[in-house]
C-alpha positions as CSV (number, residue, x, y, z in Angstrom):
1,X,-18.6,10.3,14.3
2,X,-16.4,9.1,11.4
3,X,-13.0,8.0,12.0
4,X,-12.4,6.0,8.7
5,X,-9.9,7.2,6.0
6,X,-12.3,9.6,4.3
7,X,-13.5,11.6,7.4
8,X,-13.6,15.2,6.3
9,X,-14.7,14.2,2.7
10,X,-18.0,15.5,1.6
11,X,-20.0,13.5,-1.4
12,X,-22.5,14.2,-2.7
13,X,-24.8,11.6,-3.8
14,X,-27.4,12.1,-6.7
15,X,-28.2,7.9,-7.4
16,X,-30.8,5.7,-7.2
17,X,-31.1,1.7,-7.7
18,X,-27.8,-0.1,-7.0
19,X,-24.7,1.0,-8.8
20,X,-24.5,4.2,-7.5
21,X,-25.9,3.8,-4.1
22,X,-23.7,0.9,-3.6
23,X,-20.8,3.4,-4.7
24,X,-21.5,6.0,-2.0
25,X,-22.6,3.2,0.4
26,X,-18.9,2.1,0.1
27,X,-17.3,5.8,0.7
28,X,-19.6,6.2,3.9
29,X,-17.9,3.2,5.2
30,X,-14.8,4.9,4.8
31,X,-15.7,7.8,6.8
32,X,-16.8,10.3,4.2
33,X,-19.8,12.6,4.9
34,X,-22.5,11.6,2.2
35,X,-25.2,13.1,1.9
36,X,-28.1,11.2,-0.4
37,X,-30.5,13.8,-2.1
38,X,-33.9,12.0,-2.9
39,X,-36.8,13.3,-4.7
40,X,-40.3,14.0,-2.6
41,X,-41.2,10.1,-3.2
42,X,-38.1,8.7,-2.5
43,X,-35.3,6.5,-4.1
44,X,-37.9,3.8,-5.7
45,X,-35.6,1.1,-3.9
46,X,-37.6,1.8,-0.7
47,X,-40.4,0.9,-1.9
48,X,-39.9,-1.7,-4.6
49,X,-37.2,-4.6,-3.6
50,X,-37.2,-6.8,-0.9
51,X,-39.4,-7.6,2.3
52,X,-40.3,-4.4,3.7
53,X,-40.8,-3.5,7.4
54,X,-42.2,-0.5,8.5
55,X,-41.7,1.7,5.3
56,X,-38.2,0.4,4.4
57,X,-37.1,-2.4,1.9
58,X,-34.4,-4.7,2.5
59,X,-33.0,-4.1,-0.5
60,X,-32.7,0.0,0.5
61,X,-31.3,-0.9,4.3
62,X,-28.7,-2.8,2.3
63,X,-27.2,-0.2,0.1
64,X,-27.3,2.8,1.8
65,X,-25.8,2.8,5.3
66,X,-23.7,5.5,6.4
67,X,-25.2,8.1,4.8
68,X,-27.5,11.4,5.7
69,X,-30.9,11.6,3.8
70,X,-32.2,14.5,1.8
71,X,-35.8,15.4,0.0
72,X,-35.1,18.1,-2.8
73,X,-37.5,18.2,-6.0
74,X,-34.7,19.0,-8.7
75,X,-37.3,18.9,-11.2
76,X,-37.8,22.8,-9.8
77,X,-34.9,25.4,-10.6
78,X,-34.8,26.3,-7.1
79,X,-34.2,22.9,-6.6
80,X,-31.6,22.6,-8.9
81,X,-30.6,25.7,-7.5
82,X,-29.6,23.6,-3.6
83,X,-27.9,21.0,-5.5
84,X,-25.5,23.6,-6.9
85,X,-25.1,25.1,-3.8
86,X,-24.5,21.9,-2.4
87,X,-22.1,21.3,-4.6
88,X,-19.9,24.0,-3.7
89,X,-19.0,22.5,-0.1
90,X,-18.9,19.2,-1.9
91,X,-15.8,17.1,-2.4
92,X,-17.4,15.2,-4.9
93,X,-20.7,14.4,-6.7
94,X,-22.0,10.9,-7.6
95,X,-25.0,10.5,-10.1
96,X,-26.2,7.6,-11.9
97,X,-28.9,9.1,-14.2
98,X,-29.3,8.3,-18.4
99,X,-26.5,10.6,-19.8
100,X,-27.6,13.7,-20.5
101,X,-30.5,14.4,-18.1
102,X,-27.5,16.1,-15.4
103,X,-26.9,18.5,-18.6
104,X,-30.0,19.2,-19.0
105,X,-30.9,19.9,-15.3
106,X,-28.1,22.4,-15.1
107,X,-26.2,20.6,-12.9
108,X,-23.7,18.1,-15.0
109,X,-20.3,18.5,-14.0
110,X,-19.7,22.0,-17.0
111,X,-22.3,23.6,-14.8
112,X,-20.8,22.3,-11.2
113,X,-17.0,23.1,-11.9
114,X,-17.3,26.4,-12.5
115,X,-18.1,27.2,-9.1
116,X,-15.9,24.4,-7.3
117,X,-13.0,23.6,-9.5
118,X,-12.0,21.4,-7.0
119,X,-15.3,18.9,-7.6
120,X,-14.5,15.4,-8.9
121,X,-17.7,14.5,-10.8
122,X,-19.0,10.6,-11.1
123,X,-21.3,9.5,-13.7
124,X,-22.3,5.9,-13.6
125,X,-23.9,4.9,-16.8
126,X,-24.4,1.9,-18.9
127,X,-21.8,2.5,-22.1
128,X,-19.0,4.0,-23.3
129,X,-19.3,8.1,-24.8
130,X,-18.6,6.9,-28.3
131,X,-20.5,4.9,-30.4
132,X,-24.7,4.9,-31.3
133,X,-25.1,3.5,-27.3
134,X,-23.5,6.0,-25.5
135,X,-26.5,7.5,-23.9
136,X,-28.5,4.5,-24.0
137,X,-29.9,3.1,-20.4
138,X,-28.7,-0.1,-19.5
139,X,-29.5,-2.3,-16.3
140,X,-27.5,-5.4,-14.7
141,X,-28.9,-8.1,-17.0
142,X,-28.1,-6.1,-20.1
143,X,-24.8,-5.6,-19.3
144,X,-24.2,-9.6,-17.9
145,X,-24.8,-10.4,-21.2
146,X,-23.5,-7.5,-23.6
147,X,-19.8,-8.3,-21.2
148,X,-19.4,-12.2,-21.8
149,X,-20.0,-12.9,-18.2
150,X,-23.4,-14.8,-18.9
151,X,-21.8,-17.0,-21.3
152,X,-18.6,-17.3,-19.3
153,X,-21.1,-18.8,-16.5
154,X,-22.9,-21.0,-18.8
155,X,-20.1,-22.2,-20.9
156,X,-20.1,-26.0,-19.8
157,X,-24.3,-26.3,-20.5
158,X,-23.8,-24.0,-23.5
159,X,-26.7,-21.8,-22.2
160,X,-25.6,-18.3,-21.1
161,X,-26.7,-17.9,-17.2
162,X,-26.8,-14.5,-15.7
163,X,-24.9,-14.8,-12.3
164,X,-27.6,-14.7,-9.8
165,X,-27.2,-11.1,-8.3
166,X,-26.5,-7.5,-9.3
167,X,-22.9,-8.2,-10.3
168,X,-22.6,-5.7,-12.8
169,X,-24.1,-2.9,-10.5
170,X,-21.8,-3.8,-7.9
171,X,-18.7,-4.0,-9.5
172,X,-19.3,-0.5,-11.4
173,X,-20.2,1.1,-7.8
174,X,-16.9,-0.6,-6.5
175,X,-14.8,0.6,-10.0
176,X,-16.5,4.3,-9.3
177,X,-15.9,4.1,-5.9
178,X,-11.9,3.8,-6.3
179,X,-12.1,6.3,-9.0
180,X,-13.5,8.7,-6.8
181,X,-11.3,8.1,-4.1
182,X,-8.0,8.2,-6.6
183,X,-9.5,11.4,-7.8
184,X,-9.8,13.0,-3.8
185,X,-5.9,11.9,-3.8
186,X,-5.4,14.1,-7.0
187,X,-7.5,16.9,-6.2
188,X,-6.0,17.7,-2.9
189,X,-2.3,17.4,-4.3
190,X,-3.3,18.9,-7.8
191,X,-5.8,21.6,-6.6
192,X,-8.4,20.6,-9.0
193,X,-10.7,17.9,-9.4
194,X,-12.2,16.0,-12.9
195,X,-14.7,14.3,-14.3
196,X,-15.2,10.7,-14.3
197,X,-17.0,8.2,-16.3
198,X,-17.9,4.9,-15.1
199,X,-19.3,3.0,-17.8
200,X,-20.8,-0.1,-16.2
201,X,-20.1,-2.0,-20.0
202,X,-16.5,-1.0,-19.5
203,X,-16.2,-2.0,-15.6
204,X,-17.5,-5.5,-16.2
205,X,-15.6,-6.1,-18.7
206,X,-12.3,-4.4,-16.4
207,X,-13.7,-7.4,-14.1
208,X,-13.9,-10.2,-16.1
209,X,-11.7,-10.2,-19.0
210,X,-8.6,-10.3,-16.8
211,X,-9.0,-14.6,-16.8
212,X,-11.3,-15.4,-19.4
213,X,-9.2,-13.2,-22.1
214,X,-6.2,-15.5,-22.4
215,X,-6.9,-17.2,-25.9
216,X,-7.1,-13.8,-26.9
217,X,-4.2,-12.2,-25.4
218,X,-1.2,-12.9,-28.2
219,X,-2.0,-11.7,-31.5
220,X,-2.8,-12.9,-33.9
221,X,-5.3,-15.8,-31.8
222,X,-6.2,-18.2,-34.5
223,X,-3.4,-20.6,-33.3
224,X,-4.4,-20.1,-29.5
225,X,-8.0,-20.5,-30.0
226,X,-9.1,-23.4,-28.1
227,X,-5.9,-23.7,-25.7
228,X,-7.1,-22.0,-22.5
229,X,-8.6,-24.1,-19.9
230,X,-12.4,-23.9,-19.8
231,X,-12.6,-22.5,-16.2
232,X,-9.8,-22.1,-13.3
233,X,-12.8,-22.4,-11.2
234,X,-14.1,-25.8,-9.7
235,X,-17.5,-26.2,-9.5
236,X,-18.6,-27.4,-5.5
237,X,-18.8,-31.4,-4.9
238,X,-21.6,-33.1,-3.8
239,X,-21.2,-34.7,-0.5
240,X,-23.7,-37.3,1.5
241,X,-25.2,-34.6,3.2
242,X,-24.5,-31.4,0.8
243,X,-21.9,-29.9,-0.8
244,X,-18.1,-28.7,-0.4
245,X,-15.6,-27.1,-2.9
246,X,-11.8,-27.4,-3.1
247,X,-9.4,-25.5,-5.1
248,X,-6.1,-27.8,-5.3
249,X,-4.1,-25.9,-8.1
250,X,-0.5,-27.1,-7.6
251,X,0.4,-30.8,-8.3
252,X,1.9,-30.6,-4.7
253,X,-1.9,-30.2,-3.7
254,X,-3.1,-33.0,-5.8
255,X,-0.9,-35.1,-4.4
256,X,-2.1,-34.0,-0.7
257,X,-5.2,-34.6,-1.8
258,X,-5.2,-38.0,-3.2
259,X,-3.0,-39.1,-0.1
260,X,-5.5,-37.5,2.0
261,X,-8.4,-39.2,1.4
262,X,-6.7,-42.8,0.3
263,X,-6.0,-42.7,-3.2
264,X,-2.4,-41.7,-4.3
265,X,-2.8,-44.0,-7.2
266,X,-5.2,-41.1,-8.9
267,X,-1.7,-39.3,-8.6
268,X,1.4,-41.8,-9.2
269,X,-0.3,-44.0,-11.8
270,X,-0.5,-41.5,-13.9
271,X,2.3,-39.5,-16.1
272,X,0.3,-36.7,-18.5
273,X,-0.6,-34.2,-16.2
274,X,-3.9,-33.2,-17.9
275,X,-5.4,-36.9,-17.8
276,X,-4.1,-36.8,-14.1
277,X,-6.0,-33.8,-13.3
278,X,-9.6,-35.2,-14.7
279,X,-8.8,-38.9,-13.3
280,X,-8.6,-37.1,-9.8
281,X,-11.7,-34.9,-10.1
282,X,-13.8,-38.0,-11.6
283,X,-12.7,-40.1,-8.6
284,X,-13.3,-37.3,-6.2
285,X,-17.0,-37.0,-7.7
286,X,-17.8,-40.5,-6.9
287,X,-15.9,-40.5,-3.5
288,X,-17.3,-37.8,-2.0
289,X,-20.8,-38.7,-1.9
290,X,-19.9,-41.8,0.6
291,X,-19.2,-38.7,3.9
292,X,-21.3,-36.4,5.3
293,X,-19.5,-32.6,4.6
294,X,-18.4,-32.7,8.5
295,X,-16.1,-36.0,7.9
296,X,-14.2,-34.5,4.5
297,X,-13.4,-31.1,6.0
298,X,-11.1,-31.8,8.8
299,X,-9.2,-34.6,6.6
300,X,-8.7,-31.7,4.3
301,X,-7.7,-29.2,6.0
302,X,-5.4,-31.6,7.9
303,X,-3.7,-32.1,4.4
304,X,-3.7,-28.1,4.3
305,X,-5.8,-28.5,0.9
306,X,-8.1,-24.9,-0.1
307,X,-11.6,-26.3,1.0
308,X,-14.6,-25.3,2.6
309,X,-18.3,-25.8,2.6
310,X,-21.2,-24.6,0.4
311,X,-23.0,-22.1,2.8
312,X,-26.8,-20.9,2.3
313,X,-27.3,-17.7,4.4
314,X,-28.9,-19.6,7.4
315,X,-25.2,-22.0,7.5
316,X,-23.3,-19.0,6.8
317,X,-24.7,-16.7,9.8
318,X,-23.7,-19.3,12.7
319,X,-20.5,-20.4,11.1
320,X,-17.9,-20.8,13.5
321,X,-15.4,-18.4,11.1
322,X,-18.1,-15.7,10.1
323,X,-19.3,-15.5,13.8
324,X,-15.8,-15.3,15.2
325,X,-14.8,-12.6,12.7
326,X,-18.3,-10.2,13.5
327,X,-18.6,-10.4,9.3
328,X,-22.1,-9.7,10.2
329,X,-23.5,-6.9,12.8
330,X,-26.7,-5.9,14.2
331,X,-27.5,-2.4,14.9
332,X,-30.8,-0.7,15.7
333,X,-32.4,1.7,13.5
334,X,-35.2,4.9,14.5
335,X,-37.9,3.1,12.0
336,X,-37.3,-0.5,10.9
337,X,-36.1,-2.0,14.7
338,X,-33.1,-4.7,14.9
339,X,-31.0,-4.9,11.5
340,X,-28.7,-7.2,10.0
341,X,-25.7,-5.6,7.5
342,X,-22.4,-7.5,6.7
343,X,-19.0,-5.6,7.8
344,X,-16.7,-3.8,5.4
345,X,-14.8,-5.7,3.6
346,X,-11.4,-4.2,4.1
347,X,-10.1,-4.1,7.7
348,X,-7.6,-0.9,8.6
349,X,-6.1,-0.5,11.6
350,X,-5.9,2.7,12.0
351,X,-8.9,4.0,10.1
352,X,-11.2,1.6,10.0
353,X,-13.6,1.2,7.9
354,X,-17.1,0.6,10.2
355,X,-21.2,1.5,10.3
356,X,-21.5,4.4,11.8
357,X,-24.7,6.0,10.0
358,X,-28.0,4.0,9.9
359,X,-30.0,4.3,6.6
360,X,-31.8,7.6,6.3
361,X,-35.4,8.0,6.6
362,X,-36.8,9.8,4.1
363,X,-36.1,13.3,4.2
364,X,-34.3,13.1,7.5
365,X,-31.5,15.6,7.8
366,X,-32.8,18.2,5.1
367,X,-33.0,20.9,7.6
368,X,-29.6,20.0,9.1
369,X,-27.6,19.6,6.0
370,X,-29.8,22.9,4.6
371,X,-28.7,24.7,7.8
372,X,-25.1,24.0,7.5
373,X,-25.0,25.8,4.1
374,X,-26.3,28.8,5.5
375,X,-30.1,28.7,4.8
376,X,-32.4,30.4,7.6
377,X,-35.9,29.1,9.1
378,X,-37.6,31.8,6.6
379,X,-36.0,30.2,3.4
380,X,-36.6,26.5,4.6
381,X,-40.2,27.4,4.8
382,X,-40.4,29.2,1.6
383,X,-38.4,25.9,0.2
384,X,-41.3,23.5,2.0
385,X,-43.7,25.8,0.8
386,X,-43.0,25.5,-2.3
387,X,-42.5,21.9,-2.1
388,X,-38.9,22.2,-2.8
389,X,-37.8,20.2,0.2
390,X,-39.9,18.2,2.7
């Protein structure tokens, strides 16, 4: 059973892909009851992403934990029908479909409310409601670009570079998943729940513009165009064996630094602070190479400097740190045998956050979630019958 912050929450969870299953992935772990409805051939990331074992993907295993599983054809009224009636024990609802197609179905959030004012509703969707692309689809690339983040990441080449995962997904799922629970907060003290839009246009941009907005932030820019430092991010250093990053932003680092690994002159000799800065990370590039990763590390963490290695997943899984902390666990599911899933990424005491569900199989709790609502053996067959349900 649950025990995380959220137990007693119900969602309800109408997504597919990433954004919204990463959402409702990330609720679970918090205890809430979600239940994932699926259409007869499944959410198309079991069959499509990944390595596959046994009739699973990896890339379904990874975003949808914690959660019960579902099969109802809402392409039929009656099944339409469940999902409203689902609804109505529901705390909240998550979809990620093209704006407009809940409407149509009869089950956007005007349809829902009536019958549970207390519903928060979340749409995940590509743009914002105004403007000639507000019900236009949109996928992670698209929205990389249309955000600045692929040319923040290839500023320094000059080529824009998407960043090499589903970051836009993810952080929508994350910015929807705080909205719904913010909205849980409200709706219990307020007594009525709301309706909220995640554009995933609108969360990236949330995400990124924070640090790469700042020769924009005084109006009017012209005279701050051109003053902001290209990146507050160091790119890793190659080593003689690989690779290692630091991230010494005070001059009382610097100094550390250079001391550290024989070289205070890169500090002392020189006044403008600027010149100093590039001197040191020049130097540093041409030092570096001469040790293996394992000899710079310890001298650097002696001289309590931010550093670390470059991990690949086979480093990261056996490093001393990762291995110590469980960041990884292993639990065994009905269908795909031994699994890997990383931890929650937010530790409470009291509640914790934890994996507690194992990825549905297809269809598997449709009777029991049906049965809780009320539904008798005569209707579920009817329902099967009818291909309604599984």
């Amino acid at each position: 059973m649950a025990d995380g912050p959220l137990a007693g929450f119900r969602i309800l969870d109408l997504t597919a892909v990433i954004s919204g299953p990463f959402c409702t992935q990330l609720l679970g772990d918090l205890g809430a009851d979600v239940i994932k409805v699926e259409p007869p051939e499944g959410d198309s990331m079991r069959r499509n992403v990944g390595p596959k074992k046994n009739g699973l993907t990896a890339a379904f295993m990874n975003f949808n934990r914690n959660k019960r599983g579902i099969v109802i054809d809402i392409k039929k009224e009656h099944g339409r029908d469940l999902v409203r009636r689902l609804a109505v024990k529901a705390d909240a609802l998550v979809e990620n479909n093209r704006p407009g197609v809940a409407d149509r179905l009869g089950i956007g959030y005007g349809d829902l409310r009536r019958a549970n004012p207390k519903l928060v509703y979340c749409s995940i969707c590509g743009f914002g409601p105004k403007g000639r692309l507000a019900n236009f689809p949109a996928y992670d690339p698209v929205i990389q670009g249309y955000s600045g983040m692929a040319q923040i990441q290839g500023a320094k080449s000059g080529q824009p570079t998407a960043v090499k995962m589903a970051l836009a997904d993810k952080v929508s799922g994350m910015t929807a998943a705080l909205s719904v629970v913010s909205a849980l907060l409200a709706a219990r003290s307020r007594g009525v729940g709301q309706y909220i839009r995640v554009p995933m246009l609108e969360a990236m941009m949330a995400f990124t513009a924070n640090d790469s907005l700042y020769e924009y932030t005084f109006i009017p820019e012209e005279e701050f165009r051109g003053t902001a430092p290209k990146s507050s991010t160091l790119d890793p250093f190659r080593t003689k064996d690989g690779w290692l990053t630091i991230a010494p932003f005070t001059d009382e680092q610097l100094r550390r630094l250079c001391d550290a690994v024989g070289h205070l002159e890169w500090y002392d000799g020189v006044e403008n602070r600027l010149e100093r800065g590039r001197g040191i990370m020049r130097g540093l590039a041409k030092l570096f190479p001469e040790e293996p990763t394992s000899h710079w590390l310890p001298i650097l963490e002696q001289a309590d400097i931010p550093c670390g290695p470059v991990h690949n997943y086979s480093t990261l899984l056996t490093d001393p740190e990762i291995v110590a902390n469980e960041s990884f666990q292993t639990y065994e599911h009905p269908s795909a045998g031994r699994i890997r899933t990383v931890s929650p990424g937010a530790r409470l005491s009291e509640t914790p956050a934890r994996v507690w569900r194992t990825p549905p199989r297809l269809g598997e709790h449709t009777e029991e979630v049906l049965r809780e609502l009320g539904i008798d053996r005569s209707e579920l067959e009817e329902l099967r019958a009818a291909k309604v349900i599984n």
